[in-house]
C-alpha positions as YAML, in Angstrom:
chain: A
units: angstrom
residues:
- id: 1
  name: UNK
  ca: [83.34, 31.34, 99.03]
- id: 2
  name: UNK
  ca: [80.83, 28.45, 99.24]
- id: 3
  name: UNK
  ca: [77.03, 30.46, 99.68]
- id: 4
  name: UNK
  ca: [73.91, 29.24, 99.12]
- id: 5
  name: UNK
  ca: [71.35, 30.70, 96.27]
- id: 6
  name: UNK
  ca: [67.86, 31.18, 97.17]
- id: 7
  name: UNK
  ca: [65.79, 30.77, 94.52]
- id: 8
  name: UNK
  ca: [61.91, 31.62, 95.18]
- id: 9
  name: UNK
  ca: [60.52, 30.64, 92.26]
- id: 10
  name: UNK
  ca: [62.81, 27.21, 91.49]
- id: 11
  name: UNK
  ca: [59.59, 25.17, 92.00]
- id: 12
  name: UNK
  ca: [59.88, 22.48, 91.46]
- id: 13
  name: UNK
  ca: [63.25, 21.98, 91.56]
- id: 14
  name: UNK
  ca: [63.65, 23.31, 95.50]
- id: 15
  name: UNK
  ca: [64.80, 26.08, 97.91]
- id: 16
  name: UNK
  ca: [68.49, 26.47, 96.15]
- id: 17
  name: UNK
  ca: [71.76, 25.58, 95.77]
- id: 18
  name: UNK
  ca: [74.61, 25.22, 97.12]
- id: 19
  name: UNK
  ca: [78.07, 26.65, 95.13]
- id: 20
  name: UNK
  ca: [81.44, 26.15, 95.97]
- id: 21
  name: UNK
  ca: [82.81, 29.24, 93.89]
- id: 22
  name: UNK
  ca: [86.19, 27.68, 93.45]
- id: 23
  name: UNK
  ca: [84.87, 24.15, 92.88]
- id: 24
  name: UNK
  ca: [82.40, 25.73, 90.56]
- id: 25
  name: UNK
  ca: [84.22, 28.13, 88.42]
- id: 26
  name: UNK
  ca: [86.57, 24.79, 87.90]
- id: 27
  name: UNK
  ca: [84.04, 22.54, 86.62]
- id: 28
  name: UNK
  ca: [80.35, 23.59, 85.86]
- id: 29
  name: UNK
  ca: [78.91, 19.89, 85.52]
- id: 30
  name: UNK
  ca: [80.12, 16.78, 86.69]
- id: 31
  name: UNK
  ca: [82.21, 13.90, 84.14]
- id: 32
  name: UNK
  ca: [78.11, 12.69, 84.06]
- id: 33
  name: UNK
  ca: [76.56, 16.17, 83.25]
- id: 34
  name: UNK
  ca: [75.18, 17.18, 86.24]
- id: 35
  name: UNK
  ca: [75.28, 20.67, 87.61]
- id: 36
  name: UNK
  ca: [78.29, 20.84, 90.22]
- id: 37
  name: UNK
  ca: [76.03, 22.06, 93.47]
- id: 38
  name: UNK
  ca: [73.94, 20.72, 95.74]
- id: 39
  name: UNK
  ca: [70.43, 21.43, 95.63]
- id: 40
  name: UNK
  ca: [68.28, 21.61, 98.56]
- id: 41
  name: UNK
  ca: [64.29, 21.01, 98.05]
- id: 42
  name: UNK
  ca: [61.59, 19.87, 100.55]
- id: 43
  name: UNK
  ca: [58.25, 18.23, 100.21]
- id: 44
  name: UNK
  ca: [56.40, 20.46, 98.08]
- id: 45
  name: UNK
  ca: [59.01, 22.06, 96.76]
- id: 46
  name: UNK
  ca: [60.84, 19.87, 94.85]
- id: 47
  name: UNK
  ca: [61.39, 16.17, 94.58]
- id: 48
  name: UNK
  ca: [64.19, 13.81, 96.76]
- id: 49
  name: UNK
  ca: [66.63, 13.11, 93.96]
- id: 50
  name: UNK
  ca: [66.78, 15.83, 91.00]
- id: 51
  name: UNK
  ca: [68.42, 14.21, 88.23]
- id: 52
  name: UNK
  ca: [70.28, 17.24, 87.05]
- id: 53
  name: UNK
  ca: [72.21, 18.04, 90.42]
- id: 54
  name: UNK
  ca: [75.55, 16.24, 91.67]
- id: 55
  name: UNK
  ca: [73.74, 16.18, 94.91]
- id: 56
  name: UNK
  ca: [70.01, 16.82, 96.17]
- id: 57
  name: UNK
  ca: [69.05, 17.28, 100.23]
- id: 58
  name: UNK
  ca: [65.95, 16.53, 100.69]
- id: 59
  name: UNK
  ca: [63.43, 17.61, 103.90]
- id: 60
  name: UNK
  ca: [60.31, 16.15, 104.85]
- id: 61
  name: UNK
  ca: [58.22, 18.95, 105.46]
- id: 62
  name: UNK
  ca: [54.66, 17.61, 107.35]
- id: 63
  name: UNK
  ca: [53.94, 21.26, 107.69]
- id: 64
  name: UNK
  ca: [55.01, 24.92, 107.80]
- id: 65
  name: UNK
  ca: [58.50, 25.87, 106.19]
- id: 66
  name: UNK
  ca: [59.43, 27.17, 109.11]
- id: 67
  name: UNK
  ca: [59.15, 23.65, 111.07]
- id: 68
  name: UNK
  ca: [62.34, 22.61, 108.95]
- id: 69
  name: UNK
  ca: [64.38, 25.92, 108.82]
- id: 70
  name: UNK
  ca: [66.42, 25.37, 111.77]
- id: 71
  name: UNK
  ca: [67.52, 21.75, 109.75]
- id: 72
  name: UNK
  ca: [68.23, 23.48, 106.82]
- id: 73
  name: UNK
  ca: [70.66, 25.97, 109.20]
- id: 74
  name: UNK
  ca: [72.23, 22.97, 110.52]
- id: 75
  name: UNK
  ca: [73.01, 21.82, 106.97]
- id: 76
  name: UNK
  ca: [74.74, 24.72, 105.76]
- id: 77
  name: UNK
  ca: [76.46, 24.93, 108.80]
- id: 78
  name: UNK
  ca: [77.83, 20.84, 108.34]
- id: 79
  name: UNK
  ca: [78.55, 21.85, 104.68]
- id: 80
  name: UNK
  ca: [81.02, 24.57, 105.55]
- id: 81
  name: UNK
  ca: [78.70, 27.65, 103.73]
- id: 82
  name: UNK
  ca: [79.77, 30.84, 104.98]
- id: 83
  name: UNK
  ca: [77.09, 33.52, 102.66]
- id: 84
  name: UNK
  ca: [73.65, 33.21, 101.41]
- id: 85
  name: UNK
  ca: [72.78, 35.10, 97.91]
- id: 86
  name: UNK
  ca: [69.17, 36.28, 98.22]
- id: 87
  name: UNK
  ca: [68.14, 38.75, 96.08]
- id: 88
  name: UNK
  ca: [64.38, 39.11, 97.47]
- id: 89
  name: UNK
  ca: [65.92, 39.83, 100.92]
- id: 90
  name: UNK
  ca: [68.43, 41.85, 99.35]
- id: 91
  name: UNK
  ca: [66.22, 44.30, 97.01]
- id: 92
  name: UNK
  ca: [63.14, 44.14, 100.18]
- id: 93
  name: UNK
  ca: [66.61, 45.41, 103.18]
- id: 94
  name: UNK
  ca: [66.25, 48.88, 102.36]
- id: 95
  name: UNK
  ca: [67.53, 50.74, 105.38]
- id: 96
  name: UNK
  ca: [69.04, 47.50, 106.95]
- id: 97
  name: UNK
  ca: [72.46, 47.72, 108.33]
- id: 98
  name: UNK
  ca: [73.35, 44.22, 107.47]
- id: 99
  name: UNK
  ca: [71.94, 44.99, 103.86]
- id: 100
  name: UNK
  ca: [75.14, 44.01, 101.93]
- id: 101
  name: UNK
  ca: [76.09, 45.60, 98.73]
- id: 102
  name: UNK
  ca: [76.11, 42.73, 96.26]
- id: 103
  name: UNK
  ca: [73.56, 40.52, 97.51]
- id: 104
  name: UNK
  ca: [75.28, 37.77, 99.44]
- id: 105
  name: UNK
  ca: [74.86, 37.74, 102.87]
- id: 106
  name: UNK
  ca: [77.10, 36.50, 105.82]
- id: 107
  name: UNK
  ca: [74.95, 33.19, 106.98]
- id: 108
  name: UNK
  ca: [74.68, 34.20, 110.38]
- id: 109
  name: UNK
  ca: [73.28, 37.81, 109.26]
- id: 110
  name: UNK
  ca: [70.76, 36.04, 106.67]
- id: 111
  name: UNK
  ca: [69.68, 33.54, 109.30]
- id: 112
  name: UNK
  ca: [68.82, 36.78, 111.74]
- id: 113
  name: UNK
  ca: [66.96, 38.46, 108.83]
- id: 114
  name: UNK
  ca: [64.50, 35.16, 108.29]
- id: 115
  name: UNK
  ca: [63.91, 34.85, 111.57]
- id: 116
  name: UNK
  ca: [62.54, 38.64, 112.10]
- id: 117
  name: UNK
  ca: [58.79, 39.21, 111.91]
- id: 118
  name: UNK
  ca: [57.37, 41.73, 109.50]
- id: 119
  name: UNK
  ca: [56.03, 44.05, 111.40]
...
């Protein structure tokens, strides 16, 4: 499975990662040392190329979070990411229907959930 972990409070490192379970579980860090994911930060959460990643994304962000979330879909979508591992939206789904058991959401269930307005 290749998901992507939210990570709230990663500042300022950036939004998450990206993990290719099987890529992953074969080698944590890169020949160079790096962690083996991709991380994906924005402007003022994180900084364009994190050292300790084999990859960073980086979004200009001029303004809300929500301005770049549909870019951020897109890129999970181009990088073949099927489940999103948020445990915020996981522990806050009580009730939910799409509330899965372990935490990782289907994308396209995760990407409803964000979009929702408290009420």
């Amino acid at each position: 499975m290749k998901y992507l972990s939210i990570d709230y409070r990663s500042w300022p490192s950036g939004l998450g990662s990206i993990i290719d379970e099987e890529e992953y579980s074969n080698n944590r860090d890169t020949p160079d040392g790096k962690h083996n994911m991709t991380l994906i930060s924005y402007e003022g959460c994180g900084i364009p190329n994190n050292q300790y990643f084999r990859d960073t994304v980086y979004f200009e962000c001029p303004g809300e979070f929500e301005d770049i979330f549909d870019d951020i879909i897109k890129l999970l979508k181009e990088r073949g990411v099927t489940h999103v591992y948020d445990s915020e939206r996981w522990f806050d789904g009580n009730g939910d229907w799409r509330k899965p058991k372990d935490g990782y959401f289907p994308l396209e269930d995760w990407i409803a959930i964000s979009r929702e307005k408290p009420s």
